[in-house]
N, CA, C and O of each residue as an XYZ file, in Angstrom:
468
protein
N     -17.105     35.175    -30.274
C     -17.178     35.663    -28.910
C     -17.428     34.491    -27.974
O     -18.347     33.690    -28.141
N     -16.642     34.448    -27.083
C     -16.574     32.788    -26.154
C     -17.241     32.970    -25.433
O     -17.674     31.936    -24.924
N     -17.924     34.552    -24.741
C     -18.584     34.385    -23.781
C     -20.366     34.364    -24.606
O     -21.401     33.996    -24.050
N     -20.269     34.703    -25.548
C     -21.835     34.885    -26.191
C     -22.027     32.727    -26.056
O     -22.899     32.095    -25.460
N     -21.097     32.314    -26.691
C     -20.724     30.877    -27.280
C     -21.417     30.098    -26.088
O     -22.318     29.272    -26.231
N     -20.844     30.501    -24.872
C     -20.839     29.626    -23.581
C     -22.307     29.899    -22.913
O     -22.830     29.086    -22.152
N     -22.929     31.183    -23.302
C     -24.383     31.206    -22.457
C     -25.032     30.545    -23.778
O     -26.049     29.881    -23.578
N     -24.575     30.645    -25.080
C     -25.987     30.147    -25.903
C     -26.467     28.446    -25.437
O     -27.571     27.901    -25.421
N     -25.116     27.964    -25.096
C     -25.453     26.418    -24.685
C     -25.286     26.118    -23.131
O     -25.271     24.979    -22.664
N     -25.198     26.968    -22.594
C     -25.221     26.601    -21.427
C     -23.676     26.008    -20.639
O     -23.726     25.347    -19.602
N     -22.616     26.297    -21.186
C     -21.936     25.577    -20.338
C     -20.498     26.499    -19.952
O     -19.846     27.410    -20.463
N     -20.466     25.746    -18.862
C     -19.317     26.945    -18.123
C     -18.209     26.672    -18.640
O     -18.194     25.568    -19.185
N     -17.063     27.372    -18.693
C     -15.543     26.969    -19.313
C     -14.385     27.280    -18.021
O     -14.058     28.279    -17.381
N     -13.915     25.600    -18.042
C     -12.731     25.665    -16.748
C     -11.847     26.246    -16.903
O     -12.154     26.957    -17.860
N     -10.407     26.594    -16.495
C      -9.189     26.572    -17.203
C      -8.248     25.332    -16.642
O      -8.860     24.828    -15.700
N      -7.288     24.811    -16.811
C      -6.365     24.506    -16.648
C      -4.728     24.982    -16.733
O      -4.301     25.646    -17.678
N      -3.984     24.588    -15.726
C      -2.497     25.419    -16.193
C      -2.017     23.940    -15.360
O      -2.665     23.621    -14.363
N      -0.994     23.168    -15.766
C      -0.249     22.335    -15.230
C       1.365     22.165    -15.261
O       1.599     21.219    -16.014
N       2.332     22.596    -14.848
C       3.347     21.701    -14.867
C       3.391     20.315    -14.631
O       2.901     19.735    -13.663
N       4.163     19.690    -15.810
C       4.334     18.783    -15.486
C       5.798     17.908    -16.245
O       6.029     18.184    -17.422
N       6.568     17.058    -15.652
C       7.795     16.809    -16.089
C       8.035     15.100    -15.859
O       9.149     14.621    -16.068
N       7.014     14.339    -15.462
C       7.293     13.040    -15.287
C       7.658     11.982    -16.750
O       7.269     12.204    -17.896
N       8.067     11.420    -16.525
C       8.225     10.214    -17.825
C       6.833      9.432    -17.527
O       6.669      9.074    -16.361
N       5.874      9.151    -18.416
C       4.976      8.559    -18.343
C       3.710      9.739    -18.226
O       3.562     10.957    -18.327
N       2.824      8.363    -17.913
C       0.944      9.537    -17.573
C       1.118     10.200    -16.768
O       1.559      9.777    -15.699
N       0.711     12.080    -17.064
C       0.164     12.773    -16.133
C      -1.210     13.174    -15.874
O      -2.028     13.362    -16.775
N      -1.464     13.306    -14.583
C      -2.938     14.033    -14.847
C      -2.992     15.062    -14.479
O      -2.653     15.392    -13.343
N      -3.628     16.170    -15.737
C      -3.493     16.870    -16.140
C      -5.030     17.464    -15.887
O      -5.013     18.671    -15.644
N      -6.150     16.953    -15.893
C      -7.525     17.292    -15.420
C      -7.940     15.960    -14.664
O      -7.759     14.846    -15.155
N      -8.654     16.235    -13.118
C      -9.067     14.953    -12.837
C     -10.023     14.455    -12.939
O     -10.846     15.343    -13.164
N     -10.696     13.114    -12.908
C     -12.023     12.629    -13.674
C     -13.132     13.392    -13.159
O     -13.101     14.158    -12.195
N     -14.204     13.083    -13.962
C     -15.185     13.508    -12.741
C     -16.240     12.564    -12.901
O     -16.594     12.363    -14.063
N     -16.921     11.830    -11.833
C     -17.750     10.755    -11.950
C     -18.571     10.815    -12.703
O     -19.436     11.527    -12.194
N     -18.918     10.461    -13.781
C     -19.915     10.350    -15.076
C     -20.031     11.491    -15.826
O     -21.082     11.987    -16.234
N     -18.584     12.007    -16.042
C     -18.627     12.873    -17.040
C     -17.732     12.962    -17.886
O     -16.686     12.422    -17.526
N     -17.702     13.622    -19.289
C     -17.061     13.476    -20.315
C     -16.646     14.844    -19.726
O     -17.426     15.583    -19.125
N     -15.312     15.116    -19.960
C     -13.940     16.361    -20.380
C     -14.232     16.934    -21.983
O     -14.256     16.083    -22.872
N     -14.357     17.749    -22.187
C     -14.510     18.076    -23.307
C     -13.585     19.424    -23.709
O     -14.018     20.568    -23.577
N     -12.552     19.181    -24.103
C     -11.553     20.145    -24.529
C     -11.892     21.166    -25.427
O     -12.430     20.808    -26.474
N     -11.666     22.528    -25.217
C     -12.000     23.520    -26.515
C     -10.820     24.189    -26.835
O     -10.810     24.997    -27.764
N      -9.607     23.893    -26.029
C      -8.331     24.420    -26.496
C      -7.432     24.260    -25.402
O      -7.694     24.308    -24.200
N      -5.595     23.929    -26.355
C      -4.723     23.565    -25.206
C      -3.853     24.114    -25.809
O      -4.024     24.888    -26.750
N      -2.655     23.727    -25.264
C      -1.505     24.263    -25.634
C      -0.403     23.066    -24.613
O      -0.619     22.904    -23.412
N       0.452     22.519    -25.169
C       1.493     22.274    -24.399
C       2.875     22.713    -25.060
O       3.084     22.799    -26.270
N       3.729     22.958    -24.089
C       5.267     23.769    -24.276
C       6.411     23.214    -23.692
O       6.822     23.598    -22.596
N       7.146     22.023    -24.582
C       8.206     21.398    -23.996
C       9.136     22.700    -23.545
O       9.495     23.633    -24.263
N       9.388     22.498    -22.276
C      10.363     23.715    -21.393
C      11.734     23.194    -21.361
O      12.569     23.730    -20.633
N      12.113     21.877    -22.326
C      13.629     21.351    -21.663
C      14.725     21.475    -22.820
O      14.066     21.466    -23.860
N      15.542     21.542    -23.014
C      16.305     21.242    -23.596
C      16.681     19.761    -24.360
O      17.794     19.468    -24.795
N      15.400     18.865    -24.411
C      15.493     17.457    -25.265
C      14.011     17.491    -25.507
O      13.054     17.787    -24.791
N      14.129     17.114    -26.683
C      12.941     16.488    -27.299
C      12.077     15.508    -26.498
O      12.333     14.694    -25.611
N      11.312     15.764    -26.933
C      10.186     15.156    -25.814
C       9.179     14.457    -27.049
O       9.068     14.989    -28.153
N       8.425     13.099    -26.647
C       7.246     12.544    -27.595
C       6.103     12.846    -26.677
O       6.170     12.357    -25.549
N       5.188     13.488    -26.951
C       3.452     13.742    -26.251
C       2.533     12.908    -26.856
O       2.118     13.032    -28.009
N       2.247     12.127    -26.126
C       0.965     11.483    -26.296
C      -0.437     12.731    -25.201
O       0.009     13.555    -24.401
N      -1.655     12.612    -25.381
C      -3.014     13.200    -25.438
C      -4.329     11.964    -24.663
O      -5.367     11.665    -25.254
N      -4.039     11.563    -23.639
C      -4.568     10.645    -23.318
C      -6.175     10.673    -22.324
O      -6.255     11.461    -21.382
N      -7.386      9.721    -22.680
C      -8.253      9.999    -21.741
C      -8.159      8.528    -20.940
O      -8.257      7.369    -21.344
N      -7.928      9.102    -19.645
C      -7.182      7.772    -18.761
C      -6.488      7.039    -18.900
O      -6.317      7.114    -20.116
N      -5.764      6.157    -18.501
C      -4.486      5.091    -18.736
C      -4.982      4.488    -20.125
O      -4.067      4.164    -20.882
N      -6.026      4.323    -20.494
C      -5.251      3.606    -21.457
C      -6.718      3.839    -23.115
O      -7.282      3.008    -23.827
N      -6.758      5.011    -23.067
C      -7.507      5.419    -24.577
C      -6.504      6.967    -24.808
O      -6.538      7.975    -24.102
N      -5.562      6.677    -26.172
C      -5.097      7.865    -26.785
C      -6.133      8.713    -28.035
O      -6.672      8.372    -29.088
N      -6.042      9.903    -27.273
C      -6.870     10.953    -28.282
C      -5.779     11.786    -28.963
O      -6.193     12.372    -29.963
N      -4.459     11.988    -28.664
C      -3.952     12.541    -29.769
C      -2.645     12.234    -29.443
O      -2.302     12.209    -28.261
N      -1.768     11.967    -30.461
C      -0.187     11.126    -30.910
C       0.394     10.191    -30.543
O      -0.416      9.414    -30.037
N       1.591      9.728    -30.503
C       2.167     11.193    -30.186
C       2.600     11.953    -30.951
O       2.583     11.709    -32.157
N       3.091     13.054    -30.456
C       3.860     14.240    -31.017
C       5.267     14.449    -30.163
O       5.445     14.350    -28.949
N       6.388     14.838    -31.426
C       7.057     14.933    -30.963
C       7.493     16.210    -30.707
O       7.787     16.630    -31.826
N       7.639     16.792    -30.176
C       7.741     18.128    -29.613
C       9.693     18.298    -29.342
O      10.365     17.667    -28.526
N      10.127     19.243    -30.236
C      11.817     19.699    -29.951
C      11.737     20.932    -29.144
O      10.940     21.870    -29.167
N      12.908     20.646    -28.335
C      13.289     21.581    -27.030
C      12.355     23.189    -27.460
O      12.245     23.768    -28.541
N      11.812     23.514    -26.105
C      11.164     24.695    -26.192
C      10.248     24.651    -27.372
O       9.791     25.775    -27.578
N       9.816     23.757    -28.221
C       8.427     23.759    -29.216
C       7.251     23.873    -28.527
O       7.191     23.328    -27.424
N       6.304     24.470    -28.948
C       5.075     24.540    -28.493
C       4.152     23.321    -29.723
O       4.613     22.966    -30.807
N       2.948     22.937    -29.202
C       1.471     21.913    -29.693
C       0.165     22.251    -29.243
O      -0.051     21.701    -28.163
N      -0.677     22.855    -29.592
C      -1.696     23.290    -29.607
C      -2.748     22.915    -30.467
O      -2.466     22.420    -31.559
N      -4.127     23.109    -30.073
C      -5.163     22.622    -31.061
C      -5.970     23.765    -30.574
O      -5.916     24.083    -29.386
N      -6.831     24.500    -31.555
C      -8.016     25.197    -31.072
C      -9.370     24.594    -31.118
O      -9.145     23.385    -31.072
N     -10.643     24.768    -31.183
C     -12.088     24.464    -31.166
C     -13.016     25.692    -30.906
O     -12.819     26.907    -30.937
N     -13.937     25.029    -30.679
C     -15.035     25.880    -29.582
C     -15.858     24.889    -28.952
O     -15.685     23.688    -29.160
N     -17.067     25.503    -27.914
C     -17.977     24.945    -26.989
C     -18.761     23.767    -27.852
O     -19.236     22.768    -27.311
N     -18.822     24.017    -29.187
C     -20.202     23.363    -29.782
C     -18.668     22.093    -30.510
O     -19.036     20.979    -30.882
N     -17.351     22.396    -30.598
C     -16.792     21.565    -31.375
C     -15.663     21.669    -31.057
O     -14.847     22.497    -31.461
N     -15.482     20.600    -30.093
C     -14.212     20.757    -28.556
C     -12.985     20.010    -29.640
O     -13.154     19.186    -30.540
N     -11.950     20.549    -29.230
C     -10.787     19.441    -29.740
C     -10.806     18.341    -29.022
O      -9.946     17.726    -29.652
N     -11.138     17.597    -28.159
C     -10.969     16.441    -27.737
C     -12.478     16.415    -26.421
O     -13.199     17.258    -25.887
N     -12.313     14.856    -26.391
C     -13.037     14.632    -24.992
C     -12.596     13.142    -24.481
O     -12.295     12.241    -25.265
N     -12.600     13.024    -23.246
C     -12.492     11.903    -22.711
C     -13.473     11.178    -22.625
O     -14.494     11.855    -22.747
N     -13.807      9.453    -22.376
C     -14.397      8.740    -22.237
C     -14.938      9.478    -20.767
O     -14.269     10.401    -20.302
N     -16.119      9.037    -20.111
C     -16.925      9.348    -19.220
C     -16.259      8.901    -17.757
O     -15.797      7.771    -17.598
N     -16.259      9.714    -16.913
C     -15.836      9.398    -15.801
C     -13.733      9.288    -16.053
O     -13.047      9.056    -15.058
N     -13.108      9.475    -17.343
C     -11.531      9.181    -17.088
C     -11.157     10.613    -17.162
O     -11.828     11.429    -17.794
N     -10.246     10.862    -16.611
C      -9.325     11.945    -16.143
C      -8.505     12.325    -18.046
O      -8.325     11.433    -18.875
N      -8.225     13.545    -18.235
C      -7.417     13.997    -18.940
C      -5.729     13.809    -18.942
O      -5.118     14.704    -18.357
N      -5.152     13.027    -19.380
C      -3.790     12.296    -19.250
C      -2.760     13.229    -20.356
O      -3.098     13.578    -21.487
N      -1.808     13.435    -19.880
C      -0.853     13.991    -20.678
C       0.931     13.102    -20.416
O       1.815     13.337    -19.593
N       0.831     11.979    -21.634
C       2.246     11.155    -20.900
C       3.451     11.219    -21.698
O       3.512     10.416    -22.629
N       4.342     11.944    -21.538
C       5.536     11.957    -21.523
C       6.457     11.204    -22.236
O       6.906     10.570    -21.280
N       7.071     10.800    -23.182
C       8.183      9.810    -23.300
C       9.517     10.118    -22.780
O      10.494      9.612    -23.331
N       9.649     10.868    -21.815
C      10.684     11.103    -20.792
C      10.486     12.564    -20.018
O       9.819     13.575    -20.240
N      11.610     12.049    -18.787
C      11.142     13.100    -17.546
C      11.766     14.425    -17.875
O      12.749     14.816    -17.246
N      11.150     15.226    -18.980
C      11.028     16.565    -19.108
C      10.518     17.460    -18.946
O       9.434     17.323    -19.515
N      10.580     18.648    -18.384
C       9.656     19.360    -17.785
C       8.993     20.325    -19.506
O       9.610     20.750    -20.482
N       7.415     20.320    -19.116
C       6.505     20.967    -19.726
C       5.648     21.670    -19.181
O       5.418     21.400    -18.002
N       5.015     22.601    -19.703
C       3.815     23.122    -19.308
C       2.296     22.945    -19.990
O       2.499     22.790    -21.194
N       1.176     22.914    -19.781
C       0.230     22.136    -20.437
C      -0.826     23.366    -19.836
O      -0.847     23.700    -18.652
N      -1.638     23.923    -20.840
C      -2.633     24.779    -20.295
C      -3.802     24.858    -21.290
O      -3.722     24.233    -22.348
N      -4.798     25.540    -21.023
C      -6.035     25.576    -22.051
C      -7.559     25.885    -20.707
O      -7.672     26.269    -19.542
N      -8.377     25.455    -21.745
C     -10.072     25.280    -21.197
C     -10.613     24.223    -21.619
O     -10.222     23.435    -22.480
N     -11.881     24.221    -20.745
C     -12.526     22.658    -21.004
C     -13.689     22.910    -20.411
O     -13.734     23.932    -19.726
N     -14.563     22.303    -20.485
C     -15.992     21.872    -19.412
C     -16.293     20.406    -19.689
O     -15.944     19.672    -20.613
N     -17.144     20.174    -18.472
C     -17.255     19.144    -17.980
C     -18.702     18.352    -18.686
O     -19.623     18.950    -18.128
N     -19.175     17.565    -19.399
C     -20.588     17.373    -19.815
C     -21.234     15.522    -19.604
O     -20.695     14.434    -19.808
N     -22.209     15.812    -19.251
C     -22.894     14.612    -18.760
C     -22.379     13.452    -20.387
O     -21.885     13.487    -21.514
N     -22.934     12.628    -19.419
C     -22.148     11.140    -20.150
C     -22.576     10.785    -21.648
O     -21.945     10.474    -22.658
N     -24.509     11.048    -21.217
C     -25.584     10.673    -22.206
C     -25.720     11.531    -23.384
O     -26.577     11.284    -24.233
């Protein structure tokens, strides 16, 4: 139960929904000054008709997951929970999602935000 999960520790759960279709880094969550991103589930869904490579990035330049190569209309997903997030970013960097070409995707999930220390 996610909502029992989220009051036992205290922490709120964002969502995210992004299009996005650039070749290269997107941002996909933006930083937040001295805090770690802490992912508990995503999903991205190449929408194009070409294969696409996904890299999982926390800011320009630390990869947390692949890449992956994702074929036309494939979906990539990871699950977790609050106490054991699929990913987190370094403190203060934005959630990056970059592209190996300008294909359109969609990128969605939850997250919260947690102090640095």
């Amino acid at each position: 139960d996610y909502g029992l999960a989220v009051r036992q520790v205290g922490k709120t759960l964002k969502s995210f929904n992004a299009a996005i279709a650039l070749s290269g880094d997107n941002t996909v969550i933006a930083a937040v000054v001295g805090k770690r991103l802490k992912v508990v589930h995503f999903n991205i869904q190449n929408q194009s008709a070409v294969a696409t490579n996904v890299t999982v990035k926390s800011g320009a330049a630390s990869t947390l997951k692949g890449p992956v190569a994702l074929d036309p209309h494939e979906s990539w997903g990871e699950h977790g929970s609050v106490t054991a997030p699929v990913q987190q970013t370094v403190a203060g960097d934005a959630l990056i999602v970059n592209l190996g070409g300008a294909n359109a995707h969609q990128v969605w999930g939850e997250y919260y935000d947690d102090d640095a220390a």
